[in-house]
N, C-alpha and C positions, 0 to 999 in steps of 0.2 A: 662537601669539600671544606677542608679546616679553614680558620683566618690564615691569610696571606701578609706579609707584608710585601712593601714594595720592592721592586726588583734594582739592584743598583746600575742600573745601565747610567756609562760614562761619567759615574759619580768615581773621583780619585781623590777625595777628601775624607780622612776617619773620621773627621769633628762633625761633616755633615754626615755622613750616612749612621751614626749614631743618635744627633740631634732631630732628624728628619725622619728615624724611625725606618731608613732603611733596614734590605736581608744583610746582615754582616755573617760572615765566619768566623768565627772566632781565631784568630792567628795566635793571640797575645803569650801562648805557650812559647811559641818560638822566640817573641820579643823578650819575655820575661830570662829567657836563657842567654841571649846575647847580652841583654845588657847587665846581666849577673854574671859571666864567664870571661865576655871577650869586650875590650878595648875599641882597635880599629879596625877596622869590616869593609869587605868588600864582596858583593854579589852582582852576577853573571845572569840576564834573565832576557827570553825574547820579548821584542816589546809589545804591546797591551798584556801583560803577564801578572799586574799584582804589582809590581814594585814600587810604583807614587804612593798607592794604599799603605803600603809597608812605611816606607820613610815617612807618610802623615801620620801614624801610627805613634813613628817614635817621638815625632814635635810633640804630639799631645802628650804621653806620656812624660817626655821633659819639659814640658812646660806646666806640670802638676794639677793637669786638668782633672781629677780622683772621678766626676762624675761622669764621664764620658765610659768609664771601666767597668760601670755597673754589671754585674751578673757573669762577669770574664773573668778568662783561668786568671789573670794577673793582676785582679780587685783588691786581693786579699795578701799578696804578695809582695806589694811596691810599696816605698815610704813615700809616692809620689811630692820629693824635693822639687819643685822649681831650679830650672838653671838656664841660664840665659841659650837661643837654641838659632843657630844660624841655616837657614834652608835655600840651597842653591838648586835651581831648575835650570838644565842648559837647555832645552828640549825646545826653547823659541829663541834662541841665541843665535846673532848670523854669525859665521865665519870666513866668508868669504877674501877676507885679507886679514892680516896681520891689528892694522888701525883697528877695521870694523870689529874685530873679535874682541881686542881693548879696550873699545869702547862699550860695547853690549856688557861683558861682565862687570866693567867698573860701573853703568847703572844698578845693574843689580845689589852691587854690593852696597851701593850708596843708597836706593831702597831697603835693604835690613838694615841698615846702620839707621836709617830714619825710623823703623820700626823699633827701633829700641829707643829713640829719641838722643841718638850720636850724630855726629855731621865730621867726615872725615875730611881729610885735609891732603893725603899721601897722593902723589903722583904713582902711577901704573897702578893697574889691577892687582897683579901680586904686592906692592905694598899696602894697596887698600885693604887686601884679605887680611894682613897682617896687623892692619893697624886695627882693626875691627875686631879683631879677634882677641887683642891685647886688650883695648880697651873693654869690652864686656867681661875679659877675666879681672878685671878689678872689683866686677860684683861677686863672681865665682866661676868655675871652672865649666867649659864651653861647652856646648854638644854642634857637632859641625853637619850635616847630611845634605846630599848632593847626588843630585839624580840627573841621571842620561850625562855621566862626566865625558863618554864618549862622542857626544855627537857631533862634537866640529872636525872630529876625526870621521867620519862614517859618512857626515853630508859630501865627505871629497875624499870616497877611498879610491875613487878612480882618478882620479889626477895623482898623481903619487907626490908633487912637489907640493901641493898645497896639503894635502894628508899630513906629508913629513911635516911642512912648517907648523902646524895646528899642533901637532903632537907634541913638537920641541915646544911649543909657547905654553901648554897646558902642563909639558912637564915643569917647568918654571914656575906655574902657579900653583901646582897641588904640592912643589918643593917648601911650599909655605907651612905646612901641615907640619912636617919632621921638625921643624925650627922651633915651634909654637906647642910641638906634643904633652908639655908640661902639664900645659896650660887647658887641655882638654879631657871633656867628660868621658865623651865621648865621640865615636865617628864610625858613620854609615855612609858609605858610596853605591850605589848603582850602574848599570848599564846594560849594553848589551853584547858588546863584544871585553876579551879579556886580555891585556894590555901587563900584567902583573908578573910576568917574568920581564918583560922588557925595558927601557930607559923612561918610557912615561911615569912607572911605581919606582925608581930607582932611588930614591930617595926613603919612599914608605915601606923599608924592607921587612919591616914588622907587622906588616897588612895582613888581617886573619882574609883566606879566600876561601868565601863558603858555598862557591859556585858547585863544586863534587864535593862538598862535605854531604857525608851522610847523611849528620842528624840534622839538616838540615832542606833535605828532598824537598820534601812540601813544603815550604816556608810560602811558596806561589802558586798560583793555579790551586784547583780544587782535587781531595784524593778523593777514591770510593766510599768512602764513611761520611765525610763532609757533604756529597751529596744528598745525604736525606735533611741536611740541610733547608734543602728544595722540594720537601717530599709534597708539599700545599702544592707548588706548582706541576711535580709528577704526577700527580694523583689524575691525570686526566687523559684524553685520548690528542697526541700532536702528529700531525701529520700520517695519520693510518697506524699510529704505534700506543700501546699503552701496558701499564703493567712492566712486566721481566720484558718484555719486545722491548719497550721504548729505553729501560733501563741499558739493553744490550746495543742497541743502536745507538745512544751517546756514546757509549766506550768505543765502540767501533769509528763513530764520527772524528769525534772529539777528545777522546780520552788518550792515552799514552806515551806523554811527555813524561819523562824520568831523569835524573841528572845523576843517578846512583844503580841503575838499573835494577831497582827492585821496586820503588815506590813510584806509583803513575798516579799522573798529575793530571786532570781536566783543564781544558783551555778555557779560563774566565768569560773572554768577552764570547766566545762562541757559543756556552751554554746558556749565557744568560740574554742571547738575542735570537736564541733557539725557541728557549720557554717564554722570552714574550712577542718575537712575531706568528711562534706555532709552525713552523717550518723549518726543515735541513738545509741549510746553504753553509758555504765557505766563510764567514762572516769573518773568522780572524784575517782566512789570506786575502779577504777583499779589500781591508783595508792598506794593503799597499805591501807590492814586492820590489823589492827593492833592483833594479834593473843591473845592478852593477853585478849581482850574483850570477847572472846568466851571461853576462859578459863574462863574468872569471871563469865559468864554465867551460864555456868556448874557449878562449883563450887558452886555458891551463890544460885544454884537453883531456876531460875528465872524462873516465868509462863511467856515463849515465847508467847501463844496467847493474853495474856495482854499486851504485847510492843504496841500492833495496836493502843489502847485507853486506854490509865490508869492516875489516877489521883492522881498529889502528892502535897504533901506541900511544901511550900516555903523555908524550911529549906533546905530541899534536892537536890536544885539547887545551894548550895553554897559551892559546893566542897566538897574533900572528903582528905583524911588521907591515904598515903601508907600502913598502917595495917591495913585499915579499908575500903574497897575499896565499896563503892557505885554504882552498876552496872547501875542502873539507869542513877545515875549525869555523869557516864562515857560517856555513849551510850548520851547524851543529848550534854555533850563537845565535843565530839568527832564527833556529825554530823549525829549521824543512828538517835537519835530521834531530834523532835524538839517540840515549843510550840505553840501548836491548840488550846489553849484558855485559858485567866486569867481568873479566876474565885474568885470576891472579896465576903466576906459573913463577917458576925460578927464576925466570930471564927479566919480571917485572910485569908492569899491568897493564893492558891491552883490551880495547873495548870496541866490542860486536856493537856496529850503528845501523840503523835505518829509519825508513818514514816513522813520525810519531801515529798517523792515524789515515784514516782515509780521505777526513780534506786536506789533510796537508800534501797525500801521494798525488790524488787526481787532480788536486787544482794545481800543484807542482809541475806536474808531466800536461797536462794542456797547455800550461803556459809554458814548459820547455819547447813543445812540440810548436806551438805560435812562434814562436820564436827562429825555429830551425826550416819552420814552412814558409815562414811570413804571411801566416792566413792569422784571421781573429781568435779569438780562445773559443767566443759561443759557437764558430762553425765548426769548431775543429770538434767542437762535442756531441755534435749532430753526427757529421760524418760519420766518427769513431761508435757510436751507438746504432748505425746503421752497418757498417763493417762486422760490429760484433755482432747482431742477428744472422747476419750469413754464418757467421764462425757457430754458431749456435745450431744451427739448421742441416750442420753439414755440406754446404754450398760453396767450395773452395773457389771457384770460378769467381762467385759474386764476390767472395771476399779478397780475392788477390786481385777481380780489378776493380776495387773499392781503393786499394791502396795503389796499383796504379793509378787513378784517377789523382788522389790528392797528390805523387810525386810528378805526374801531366802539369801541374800546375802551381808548381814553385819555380821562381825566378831562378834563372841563370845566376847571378848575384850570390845567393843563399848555398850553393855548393861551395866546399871545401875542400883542402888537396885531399887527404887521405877520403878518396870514395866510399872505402868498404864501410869504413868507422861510421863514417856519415850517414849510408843507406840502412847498418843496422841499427843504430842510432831513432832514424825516425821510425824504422820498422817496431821497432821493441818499444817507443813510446805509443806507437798506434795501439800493438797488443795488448801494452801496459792497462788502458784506458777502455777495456773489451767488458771489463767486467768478469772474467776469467783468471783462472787461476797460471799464473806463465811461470818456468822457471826457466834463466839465462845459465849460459856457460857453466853447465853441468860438468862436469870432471869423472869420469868413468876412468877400468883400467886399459881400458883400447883406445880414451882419443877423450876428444871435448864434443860434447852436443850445444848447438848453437840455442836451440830455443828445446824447451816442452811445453806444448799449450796445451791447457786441461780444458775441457770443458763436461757438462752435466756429464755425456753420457761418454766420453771419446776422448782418446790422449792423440796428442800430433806431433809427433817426434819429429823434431823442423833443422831445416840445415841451410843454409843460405852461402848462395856458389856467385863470384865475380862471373859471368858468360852463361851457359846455358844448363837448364835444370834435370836433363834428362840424366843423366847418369846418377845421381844426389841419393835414389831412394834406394839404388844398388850397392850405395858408399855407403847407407845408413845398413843397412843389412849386411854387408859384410865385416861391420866393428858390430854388430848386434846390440846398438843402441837403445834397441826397444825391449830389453829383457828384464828390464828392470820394471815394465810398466806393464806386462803381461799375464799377470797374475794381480791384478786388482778391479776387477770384476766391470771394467771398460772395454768398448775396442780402441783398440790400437790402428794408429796410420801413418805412414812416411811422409813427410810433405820437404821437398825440396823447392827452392825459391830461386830461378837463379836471377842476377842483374847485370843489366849491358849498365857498363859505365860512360858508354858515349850516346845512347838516348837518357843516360842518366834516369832510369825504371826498371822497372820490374820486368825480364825479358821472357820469360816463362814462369809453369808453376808444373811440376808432377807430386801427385799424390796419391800413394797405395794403400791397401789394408796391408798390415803386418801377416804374412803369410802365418 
């Protein structure tokens, strides 16, 4: 096995993982391009994604650290000037009121102004940023960068009034920026959600957004070239995988984040807690979902089996309004969805989304399904792997009262008005999580089929009826829903489902072969 170096887990400083002989990638291509093309910047990225590396990237770089770039695209590149370089983290900032958020940022900024050896004097935050920023352009012209500019927005997007006041008080301070633009080198923002058609950027109308810029895909996360990066740490056997297998199982895991739908992105922290505990887990979604996503779910009543593929318009990627919350652009910012294909046409641009990967679908859909059961995520993964053995076996019996069992034992509470939504709903997260291949709301020219479940050897052309299931397999056979699966060298079977909505279950099951 070649030398190794160290793996950078939870190191978000460039200065240290260069110094300390951390693995770095080399980004500096992408840096060397912004800060030779473009001005003021703003990027869109889920968080643990790469963007604090990014923005320490550019401090060093502005701050003319030349040894830190050794053996990098952008060594030979950069007159590395010194210029004074102001770095704002909101990401430990509280927001909880108006004062408190006043007071957090106006520390901070009286920490950099200390850092430079200033002591400012201005009442509010926004004229501190101001007066700070003035005063270091007396040495030269400013570089400003500021990460997580979102999060006093995001800690309260459920409370809508305090959201709205956060936003209004941050637009006020990042209005500081337009007033002082003379006067700067440069400017780099981060986040996670995208705010830049709306009144928060209303002021920075000249803000480059390189969140769907092309050339700019991978500027996060790691692509498929990058990874041999890590080939010291591939070169080995993890988790029963080694060689093209184990190569093929990251992508599958982990890989598939694209912001352009052609360039796919590996998720940083999950491959690199991958290759050093030696084991497949959810690592990125363990470190925290954000709850208020599953509430917008619910609420906005979103058809859960359209997340897998649904197609939106362009408008809809560009953020969204605390009153007005877009579950879609959420889930897209936020890292459950991503984008599977641009799709240009006459009318304008339209983009095919779904899961980036397989931890993001399954630990997605356990936790939707915890959510809509009220069971815990670890049972509900037992159950659903014990369900899917019956579906595997051919044992429809044990499989439909597998999932009666888990709807025996959801609170009264947890139902919602519209039934049907609700019972396919959990249904379709259970099959989701089978380990099978399922497709929802098929569109034929005779009708809609509610489910197809694939499995190894056998298709299940599935129909799910409000009352009782006998009739179901004679309604699938008379629109000939299964002609289309008859000719790919499986058998075929009708499985209707039906549910009584006042035991609130599964009230029957019939299943035939496809005559």
């Amino acid at each position: 096995m070649s030398t190794r170096k160290k793996l950078p887990l939870g190191i978000q400083d460039f200065a240290e993982l260069i110094e300390k002989d951390y693995l770095y990638v080399d980004k500096t291509e992408y840096v060397y391009r912004l800060v030779s093309e473009s001005k003021l910047n703003f990027l869109s990225r889920p968080r643990r994604f790469g963007k604090s590396v990014l923005l320490s990237t550019f401090e060093a770089l502005f701050a003319g650290r030349r040894e830190l770039f050794q053996g990098l695209y952008i060594a030979d590149r950069w007159n590395f000037k010194a210029h004074p370089v102001i770095r704002l983290d909101l990401l430990g900032i509280r927001s909880e009121s108006e004062q408190v958020l006043e007071r957090d940022i106006g520390q901070r900024l009286k920490e950099q102004a200390q850092r430079h050896g200033l002591k400012l004097s201005s009442e509010g935050c926004a004229n501190l940023f101001r007066e700070l920023i003035l005063k270091l352009a007396e040495r030269d012209r400013v570089v400003v960068l500021i990460d997580e500019y979102d999060k006093p927005i995001l800690d309260h997007i459920t409370d809508k009034m305090r959201a709205e006041a956060n936003k209004k008080f941050l637009a006020n301070f990042y209005a500081v920026l337009k007033s002082v633009e003379k006067k700067l080198e440069f400017l780099f923002m981060t986040g996670v959600s995208k705010f830049t058609r709306v009144s928060l950027f209303s002021e920075l109308n000249n803000l480059t957004d390189l969140t769907l810029h092309p050339d700019y895909a991978g500027v996060a996360g790691y692509t498929d070239s990058e990874l041999d990066h890590f080939a010291a740490y591939l070169d080995q056997e993890i988790d029963g995988f080694s060689g093209v297998a184990l190569r093929t199982r990251i992508k599958t895991w982990y890989d598939g984040y694209s912001w352009d739908g052609i360039t796919r992105v590996t998720n940083p922290v999950s491959l690199l807690n991958l290759l050093d505990q030696k084991r497949f887990a959810p690592f990125w979604f363990s470190t925290g979902t954000p709850r208020f996503l599953i509430e917008c779910l619910r609420s906005e009543q979103v058809a859960i089996p359209e997340l897998a593929n649904m197609e939106i318009e362009e408008f809809s990627m560009d953020g969204f309004e605390p009153e007005h919350l877009d579950p879609i652009a959420l889930l897209f910012q936020t890292g459950y969805l991503t984008i599977k294909e641009v799709c240009k046409t006459a009318n304008g641009t339209t983009y095919r989304m779904g899961y980036p990967n397989f931890e993001v679908k399954r630990s997605f859909l356990i936790y939707l399904l915890a959510n809509f059961t009220d069971k815990k995520p670890g049972q509900l993964g037992v159950a659903a792997s014990r369900i899917g053995r019956s579906l595997s076996a051919g044992d429809i019996e044990a499989f439909c009262q597998g999932i009666q069992n888990l709807f025996a034992a959801i609170p009264d509470n947890i139902f919602i008005a519209d039934r049907e939504a609700y019972y396919h709903t959990v249904i379709y997260l259970v099959l989701s999580l089978l380990g099978v291949d399922l497709a929802c709301e098929i569109q034929t020219n005779k009708g809609r089929i509610d489910a197809v479940i694939e499995t190894e050897d056998r298709f299940y052309v599935t129909e799910f009826k409000l009352g009782r299931a006998q009739e179901v397999p004679d309604q699938i056979k008379a629109r000939d829903y299964a002609d289309a699966y008859r000719l790919r060298g499986k058998a075929v079977f009708l499985l209707g489902i039906g549910i009584d909505s006042e035991q609130r279950n599964i009230a029957d099951w019939q299943c035939v072969a496809d005559p």
